[in-house]
C-alpha positions in Angstrom: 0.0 0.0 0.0 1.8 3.2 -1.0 1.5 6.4 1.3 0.6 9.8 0.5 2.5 11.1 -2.3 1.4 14.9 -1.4 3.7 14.7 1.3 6.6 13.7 -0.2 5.9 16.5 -3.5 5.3 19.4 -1.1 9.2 18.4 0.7 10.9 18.6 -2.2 9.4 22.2 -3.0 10.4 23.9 -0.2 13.7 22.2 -0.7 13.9 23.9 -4.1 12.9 27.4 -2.5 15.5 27.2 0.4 17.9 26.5 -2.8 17.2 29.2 -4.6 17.1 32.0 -1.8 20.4 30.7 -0.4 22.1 31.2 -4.6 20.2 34.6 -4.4 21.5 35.7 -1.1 25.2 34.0 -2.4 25.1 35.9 -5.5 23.6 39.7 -3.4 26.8 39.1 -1.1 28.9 38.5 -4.1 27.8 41.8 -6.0 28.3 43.7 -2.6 31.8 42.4 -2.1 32.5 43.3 -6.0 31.1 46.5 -5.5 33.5 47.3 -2.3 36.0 46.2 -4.0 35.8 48.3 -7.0 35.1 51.2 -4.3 38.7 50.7 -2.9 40.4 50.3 -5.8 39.5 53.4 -7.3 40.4 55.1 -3.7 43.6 53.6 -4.1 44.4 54.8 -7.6 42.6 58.4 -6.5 45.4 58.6 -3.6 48.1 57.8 -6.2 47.3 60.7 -8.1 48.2 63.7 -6.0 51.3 61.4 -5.2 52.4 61.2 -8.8 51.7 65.1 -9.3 54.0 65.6 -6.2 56.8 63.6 -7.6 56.4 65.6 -11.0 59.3 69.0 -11.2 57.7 72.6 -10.0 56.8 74.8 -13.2 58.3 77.1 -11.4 61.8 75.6 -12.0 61.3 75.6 -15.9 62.5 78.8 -16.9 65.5 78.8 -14.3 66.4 75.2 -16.0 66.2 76.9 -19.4 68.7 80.0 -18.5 71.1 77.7 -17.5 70.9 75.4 -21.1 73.7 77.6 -22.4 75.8 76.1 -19.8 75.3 72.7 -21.3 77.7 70.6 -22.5 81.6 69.9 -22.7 84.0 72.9 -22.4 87.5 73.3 -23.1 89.4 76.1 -21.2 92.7 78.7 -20.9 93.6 81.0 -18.9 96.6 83.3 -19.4 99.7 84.2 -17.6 98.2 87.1 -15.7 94.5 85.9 -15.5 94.8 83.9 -12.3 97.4 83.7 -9.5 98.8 80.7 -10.3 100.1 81.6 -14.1 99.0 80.1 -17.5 96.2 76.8 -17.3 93.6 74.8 -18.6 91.3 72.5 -18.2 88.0 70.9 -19.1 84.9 70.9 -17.7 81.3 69.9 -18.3 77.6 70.4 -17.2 75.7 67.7 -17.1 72.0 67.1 -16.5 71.3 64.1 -14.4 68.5 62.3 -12.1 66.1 62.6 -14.5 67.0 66.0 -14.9 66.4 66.9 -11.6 69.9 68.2 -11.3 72.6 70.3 -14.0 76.3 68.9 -12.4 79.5 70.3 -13.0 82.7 68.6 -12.9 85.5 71.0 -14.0 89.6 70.0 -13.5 92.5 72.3 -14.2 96.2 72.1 -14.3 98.6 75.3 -14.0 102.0 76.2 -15.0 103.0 76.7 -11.2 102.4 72.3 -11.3 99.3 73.4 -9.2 96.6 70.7 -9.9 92.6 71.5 -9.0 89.8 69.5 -9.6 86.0 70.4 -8.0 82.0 69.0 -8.8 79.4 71.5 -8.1 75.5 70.1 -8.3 72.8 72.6 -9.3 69.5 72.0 -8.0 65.8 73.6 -7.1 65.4 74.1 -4.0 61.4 73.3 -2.7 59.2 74.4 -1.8 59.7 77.1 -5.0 62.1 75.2 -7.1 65.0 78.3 -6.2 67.9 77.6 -8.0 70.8 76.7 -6.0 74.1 75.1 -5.9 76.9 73.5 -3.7 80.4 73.3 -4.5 83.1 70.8 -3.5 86.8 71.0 -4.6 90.6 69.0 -4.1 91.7 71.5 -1.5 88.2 70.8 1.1 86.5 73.9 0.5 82.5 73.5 0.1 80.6 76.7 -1.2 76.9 77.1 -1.2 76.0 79.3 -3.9 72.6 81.4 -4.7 71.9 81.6 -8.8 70.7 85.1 -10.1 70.3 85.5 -14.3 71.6 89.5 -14.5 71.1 89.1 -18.4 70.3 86.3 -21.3 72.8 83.9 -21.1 74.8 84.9 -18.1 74.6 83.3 -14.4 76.2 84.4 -11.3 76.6 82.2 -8.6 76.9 84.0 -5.1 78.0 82.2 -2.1 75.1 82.6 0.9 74.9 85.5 3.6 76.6 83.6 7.1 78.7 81.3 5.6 82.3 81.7 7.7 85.6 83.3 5.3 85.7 85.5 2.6 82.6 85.6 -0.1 82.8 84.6 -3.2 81.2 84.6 -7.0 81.5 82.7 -9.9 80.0 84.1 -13.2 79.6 82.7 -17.0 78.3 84.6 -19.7 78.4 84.2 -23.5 80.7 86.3 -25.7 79.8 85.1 -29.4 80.3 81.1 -29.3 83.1 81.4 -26.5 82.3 80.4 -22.8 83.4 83.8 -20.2 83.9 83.0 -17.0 85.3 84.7 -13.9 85.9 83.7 -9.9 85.5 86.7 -7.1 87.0 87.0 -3.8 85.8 89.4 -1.1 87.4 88.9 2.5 84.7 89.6 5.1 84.4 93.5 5.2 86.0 93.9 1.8 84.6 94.6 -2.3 85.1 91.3 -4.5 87.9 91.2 -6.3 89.0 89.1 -9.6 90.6 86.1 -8.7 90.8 84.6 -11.9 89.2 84.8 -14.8 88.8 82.6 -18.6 87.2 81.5 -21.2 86.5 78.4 -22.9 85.2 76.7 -26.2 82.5 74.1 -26.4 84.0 70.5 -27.7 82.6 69.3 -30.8 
């Protein structure tokens, strides 16, 4: 004798329902985590903007950068008997752009007629938070210089060393005269005018 068959019809319905509303409440959860997720990731790449636009160079440093292009390059120089205190020389120097261009470096060496011997690197750079162009020198006798950068005319730079620094001031200047290379070194003792310390100029190698 065979039971009620209603029974067993109605069971497996409401185990089709509880099937269904658990895929439906599976599949909601799933759209909610895919939705967080793509919530945080575009957080994460919104943060990474300003970053990138911080790592970027000032505006404000482009037109220093671009008085300084004449500078570029590699130099050949000479200096006569009476232009510096240490008789007839010359030398070669560069200036470089490096780090990305982040930085103009000079590396200059010299040899006199006295047998003196003088090699020195100076690194340009803006200074933050308004991209001011500065410099600091090293040389083979110890001295370090920091130097401020002025633009007096087109193609010309002076560097001046900063206010407080202990010793004498001093000032180094290049300008253009037709396709030569000027360039001239300042003294002042502390109290004194600058003085002409030596002075050359130079040709760009082809």
């Amino acid at each position: 004798m065979e039971g009620p068959r209603m029974n067993t019809d109605d069971h497996g319905s409401e185990s089709d329902l509880t099937e269904a509303a658990c895929f439906d409440k599976e599949r909601e959860m799933a759209t909610t985590m895919l939705s967080r997720a793509a919530i945080l990731t575009l957080a994460f790449f919104c943060c990474l903007a300003p970053l990138g636009a911080q790592s970027a160079p000032g505006k404000s440093a482009d037109p220093a950068w671009k008085k300084l292009a004449f500078l570029l390059g590699e130099w050949t120089g000479s200096a006569g008997e009476k232009d510096t205190p240490l008789g007839a020389g010359q030398g070669d120097f560069s200036f470089q752009p490096e780090l990305n261009r982040k930085i103009i470096v000079r590396r200059n060496q010299a040899a006199y007629d006295s047998g003196v011997r003088h090699e020195d690197l100076m690194v340009i750079y803006g200074d933050a938070p308004e991209e001011t162009p500065r410099a600091i020198f090293f040389d083979s006798e110890g001295h370090v210089i920091r130097y401020n950068l002025t633009f007096p005319a087109p193609n010309r730079v002076t560097f001046e060393s900063e206010p407080g620094q202990a010793g004498p001031r001093y000032r180094l200047s290049y300008w253009m005269e037709g396709r030569a290379l000027a360039g001239k070194f300042e003294v002042a003792p502390p109290g004194a005018d600058f003085k002409t310390y030596m002075s050359w100029r130079s040709k760009k190698k082809e």
